[in-house]
N, C-alpha and C positions, 0 to 999 in steps of 0.2 A: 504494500500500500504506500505510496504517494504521500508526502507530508506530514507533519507532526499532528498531536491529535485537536490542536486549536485551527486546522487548515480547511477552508471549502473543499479541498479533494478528498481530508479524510471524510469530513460529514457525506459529500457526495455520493463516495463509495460505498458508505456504511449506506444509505437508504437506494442502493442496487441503481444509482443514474449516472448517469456518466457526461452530462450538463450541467452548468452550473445554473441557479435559480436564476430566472429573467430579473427578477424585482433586486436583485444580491449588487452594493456595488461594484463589486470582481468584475460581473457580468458590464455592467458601463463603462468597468473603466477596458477591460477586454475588446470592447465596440468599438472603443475611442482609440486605440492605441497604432492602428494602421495612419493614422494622422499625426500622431504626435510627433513624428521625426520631419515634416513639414511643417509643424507649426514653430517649430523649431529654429529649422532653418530663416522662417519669414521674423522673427526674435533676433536670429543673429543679425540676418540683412538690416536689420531696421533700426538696431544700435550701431549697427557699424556706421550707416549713411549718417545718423545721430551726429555719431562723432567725428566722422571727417566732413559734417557741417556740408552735406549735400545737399541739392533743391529735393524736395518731397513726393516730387508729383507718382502716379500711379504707374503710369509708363516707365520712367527710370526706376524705380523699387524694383516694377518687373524683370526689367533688363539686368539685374543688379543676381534678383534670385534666381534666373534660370537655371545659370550652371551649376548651382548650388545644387536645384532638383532632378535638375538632370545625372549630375551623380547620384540623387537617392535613388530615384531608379534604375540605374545603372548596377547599382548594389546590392 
């Protein structure tokens, strides 16, 4: 068995499911987490422009984060 006994996988196991509850944070943050290494990136681009005190606009940001996403996909 999977985790210690305070773990979602132990409880899981023990009641015979092998998903975790919809309602169970785990489960959202689970949902969430194929985004989080872009949300990331658009954090890092956005202090970085921050601090080298660049124009704002939506176009530049973009051009800024492509290659950044483009290696996450890549990866």
């Amino acid at each position: 068995m999977v985790g210690d006994h305070g773990s979602a996988t132990y409880y899981a196991a023990a009641l015979g499911r092998d998903e975790l509850d919809p309602a169970s944070p785990l489960h959202a943050f689970g949902a969430a987490c194929p985004t989080l290494p872009l949300m990331c990136v658009g954090a890092f681009v956005a202090v970085g422009r921050n601090s080298h005190e660049d124009a704002s606009s939506l176009v530049e940001f973009l051009g800024t984060t492509w290659p950044f996403a483009a290696a996450l996909a890549v990866a």
